[in-house]
C-alpha positions, -999 to 999 in steps of 0.1 A, spaced: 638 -235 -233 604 -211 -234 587 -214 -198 548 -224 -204 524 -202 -199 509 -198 -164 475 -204 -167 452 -198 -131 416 -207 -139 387 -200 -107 368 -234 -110 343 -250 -100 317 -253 -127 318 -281 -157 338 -250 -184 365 -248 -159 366 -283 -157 363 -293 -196 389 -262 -201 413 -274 -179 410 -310 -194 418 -286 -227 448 -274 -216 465 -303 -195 475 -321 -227 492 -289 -244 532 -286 -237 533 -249 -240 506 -244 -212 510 -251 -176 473 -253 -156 459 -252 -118 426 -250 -112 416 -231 -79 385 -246 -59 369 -233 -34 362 -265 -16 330 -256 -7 323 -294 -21 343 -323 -4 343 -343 -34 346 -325 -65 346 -339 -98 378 -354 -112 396 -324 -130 435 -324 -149 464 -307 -143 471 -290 -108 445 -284 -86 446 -255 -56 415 -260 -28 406 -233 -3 402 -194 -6 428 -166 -13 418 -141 19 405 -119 -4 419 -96 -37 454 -90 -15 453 -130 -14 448 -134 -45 466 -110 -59 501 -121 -35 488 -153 -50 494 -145 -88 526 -126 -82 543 -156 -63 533 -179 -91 542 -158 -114 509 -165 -133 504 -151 -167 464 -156 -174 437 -161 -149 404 -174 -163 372 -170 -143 354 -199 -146 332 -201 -117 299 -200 -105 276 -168 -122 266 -164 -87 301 -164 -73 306 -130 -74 326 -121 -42 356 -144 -56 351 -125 -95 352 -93 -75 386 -105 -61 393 -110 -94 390 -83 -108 414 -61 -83 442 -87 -84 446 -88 -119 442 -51 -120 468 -49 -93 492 -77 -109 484 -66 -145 472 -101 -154 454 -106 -182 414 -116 -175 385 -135 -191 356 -148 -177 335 -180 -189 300 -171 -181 271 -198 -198 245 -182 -211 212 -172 -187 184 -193 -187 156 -170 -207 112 -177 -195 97 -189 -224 61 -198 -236 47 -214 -205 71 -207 -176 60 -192 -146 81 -169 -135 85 -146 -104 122 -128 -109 140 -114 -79 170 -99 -71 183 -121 -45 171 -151 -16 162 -124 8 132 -115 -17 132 -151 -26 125 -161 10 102 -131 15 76 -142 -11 81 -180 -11 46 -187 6 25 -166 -20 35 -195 -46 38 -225 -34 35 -244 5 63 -277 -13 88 -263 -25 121 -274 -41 152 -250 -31 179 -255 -52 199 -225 -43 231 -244 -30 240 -248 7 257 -213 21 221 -194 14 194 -223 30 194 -197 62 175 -171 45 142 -194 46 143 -199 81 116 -184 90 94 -194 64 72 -213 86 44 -224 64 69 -242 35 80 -279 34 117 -278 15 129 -300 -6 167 -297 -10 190 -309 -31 227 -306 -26 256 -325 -38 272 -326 -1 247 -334 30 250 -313 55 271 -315 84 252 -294 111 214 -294 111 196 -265 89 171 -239 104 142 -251 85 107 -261 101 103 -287 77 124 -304 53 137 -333 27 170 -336 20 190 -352 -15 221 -360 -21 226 -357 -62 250 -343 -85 242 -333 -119 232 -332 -148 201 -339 -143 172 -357 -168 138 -345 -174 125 -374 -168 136 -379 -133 128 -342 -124 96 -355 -135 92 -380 -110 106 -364 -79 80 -337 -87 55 -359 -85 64 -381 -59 73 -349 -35 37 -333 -45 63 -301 -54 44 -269 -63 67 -242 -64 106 -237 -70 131 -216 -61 161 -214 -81 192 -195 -93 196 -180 -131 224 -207 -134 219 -210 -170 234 -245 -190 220 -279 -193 231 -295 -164 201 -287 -144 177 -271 -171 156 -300 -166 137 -288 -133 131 -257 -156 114 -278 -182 94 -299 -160 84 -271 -140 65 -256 -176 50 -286 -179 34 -290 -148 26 -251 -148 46 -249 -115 55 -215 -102 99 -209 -105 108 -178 -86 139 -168 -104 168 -152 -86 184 -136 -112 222 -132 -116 243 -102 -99 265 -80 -127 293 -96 -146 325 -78 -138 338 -56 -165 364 -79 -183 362 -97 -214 340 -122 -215 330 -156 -233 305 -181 -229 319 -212 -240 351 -232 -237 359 -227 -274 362 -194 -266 382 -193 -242 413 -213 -258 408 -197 -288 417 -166 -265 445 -188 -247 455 -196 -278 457 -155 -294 478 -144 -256 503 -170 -267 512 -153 -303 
């Protein structure tokens, strides 16, 4: 009997959901999913699921040798890059084949207003030139970096509340998770008076709306853009990516 393929995929965005879902069902193919669990209830996903870091490349890399895993797939987060840098040595290390799901970025059109930076440092440094309401959606783990931002009023979105109190002067918090309508981006604008936005270059649809209704209310988005993709080869959708499951398998 042929042992299925060993198939590790990083998750935690929809792909690596929707690609596991892809795989679950195939007999040749056996799937985990690795979480971070930096979310205490993720979205349903199939096959085998992993939670919790590696400790790093070593980690990861003892990880994929014990398991004997033939594929990794990193599908998480464009901004997750300390993970993809882990990555990238363990495969190297464990000579596992690679390919990384990155979406598409979100590109300023007619009408956006855009102020790209590299990172939330800068983000944080020139928040109060744009906006005094402003809507952070940048995730939990990098709120800090607006702490001393003294003359802002956050709104902030996360899919988790927090469990210890944040270090902002003043604040609204949401629980949501998306996607997200236009519509209702509409409204929250409206009903929290928001006049500026801070956001990653997440790219997708899930939460393209704020984008949207932030051109059509001519609000300022300061745009942290994305840090460098690994070298590796790379596709941007799920098609993709078991069409190159599919080719390792031949």
């Amino acid at each position: 009997m042929v042992e299925p393929l060993r198939v590790l995929i990083l998750g935690g965005t929809g792909e690596a959901r929707r690609l596991a879902g892809e795989l679950d069902g195939d007999a040749r193919i056996h799937v985990e999913t690795s979480l971070a669990g930096a979310t205490a209830k993720p979205a349903e996903i199939a096959g085998d699921i992993r939670r919790g870091g590696f400790g790093g490349a070593a980690g990861l890399e003892a990880y994929l040798t014990a398991q004997d895993i033939d594929l990794l797939v990193d599908a998480t987060h464009p901004f997750a890059d300390t993970i993809s840098r882990s990555a990238v040595t363990a495969s190297e290390n464990c000579t596992t084949d690679r390919l990384v799901i990155c979406r598409p970025a979100w590109a300023e059109q007619a009408g956006d207003r855009w102020i790209s930076v590299a990172n939330v440092e800068e983000a944080a440094a020139c928040v109060s030139e744009y906006g005094s309401r402003v809507f952070l959606t940048i995730g939990r783990q990098e709120i800090d970096a607006f702490a001393e931002c003294h003359d802002a009023w956050f709104l902030i979105r996360l899919i988790d509340l927090p469990a210890t109190p944040l270090p902002l002067n003043a604040f609204e918090l949401i629980s949501d998770r998306g996607p997200f309508d236009l519509a209702a981006e509409r409204r929250m604008f409206q009903e929290h008076r928001v006049d500026c936005i801070v956001s990653k270059n997440s790219g997708g649809t899930d939460t393209y709306p704020k984008i949207e209704a932030a051109r059509e209310a001519g609000i300022s988005v300061i745009m942290i853009e994305r840090p460098e993709i690994p070298k590796a080869p790379v596709v941007d959708t799920v098609d993709a990516a078991l069409a190159w499951i599919e080719a390792k398998m031949r």
